[in-house]
N, C-alpha and C positions, 0 to 999 in steps of 0.2 A: 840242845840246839841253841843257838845263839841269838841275839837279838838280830843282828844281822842277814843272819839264815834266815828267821822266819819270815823279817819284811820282805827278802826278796822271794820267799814260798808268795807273802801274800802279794807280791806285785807280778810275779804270773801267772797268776790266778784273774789279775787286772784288780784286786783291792784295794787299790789305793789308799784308801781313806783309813784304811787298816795299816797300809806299810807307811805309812808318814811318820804315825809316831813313834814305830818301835826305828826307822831306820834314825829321824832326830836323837832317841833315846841311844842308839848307840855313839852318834856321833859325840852326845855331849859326856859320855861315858871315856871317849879314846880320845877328846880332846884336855880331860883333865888330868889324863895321864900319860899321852903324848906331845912330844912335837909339834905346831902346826905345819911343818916338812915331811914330818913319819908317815910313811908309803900307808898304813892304814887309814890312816884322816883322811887323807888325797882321797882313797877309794872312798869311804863313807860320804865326802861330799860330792864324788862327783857321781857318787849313787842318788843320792838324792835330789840333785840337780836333776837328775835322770826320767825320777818319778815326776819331780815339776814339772816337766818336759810332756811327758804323759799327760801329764792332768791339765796341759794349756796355761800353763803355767808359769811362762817363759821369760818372766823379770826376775821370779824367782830363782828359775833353774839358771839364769845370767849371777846371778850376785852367789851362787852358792858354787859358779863353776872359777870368779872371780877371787874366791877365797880358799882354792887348791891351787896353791902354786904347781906351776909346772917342773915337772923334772923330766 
């Protein structure tokens, strides 16, 4: 399973505090090996914009949706 998989297993379950770091840990994982254009970063951050968003956390979930460029 992925790291990506599982924080979003633990972010429907509502564990946030659980999926924060593995969804971090992926992103910092596809952005040293991607693009910051590559259609998977976009998703990784505007996943976890997502969770930010959940957890009230909405300057956060601003600055992480601020740095997925749009396509």
């Amino acid at each position: 399973m992925s790291l990506n998989n599982l924080a979003a297993l633990h972010e429907a379950m509502a564990h946030h505090a659980e999926a924060e770091p593995l969804f971090t840990q992926s992103l910092e994982i596809l952005q040293r090996r991607l693009s910051p254009s590559h259609p998977q970063v976009i998703k990784s951050l505007n996943k976890l914009a997502e969770l930010y968003r959940k957890s009230g956390r909405e300057i956060e979930a601003a600055e992480m949706e601020k740095r997925a460029p749009v396509k």
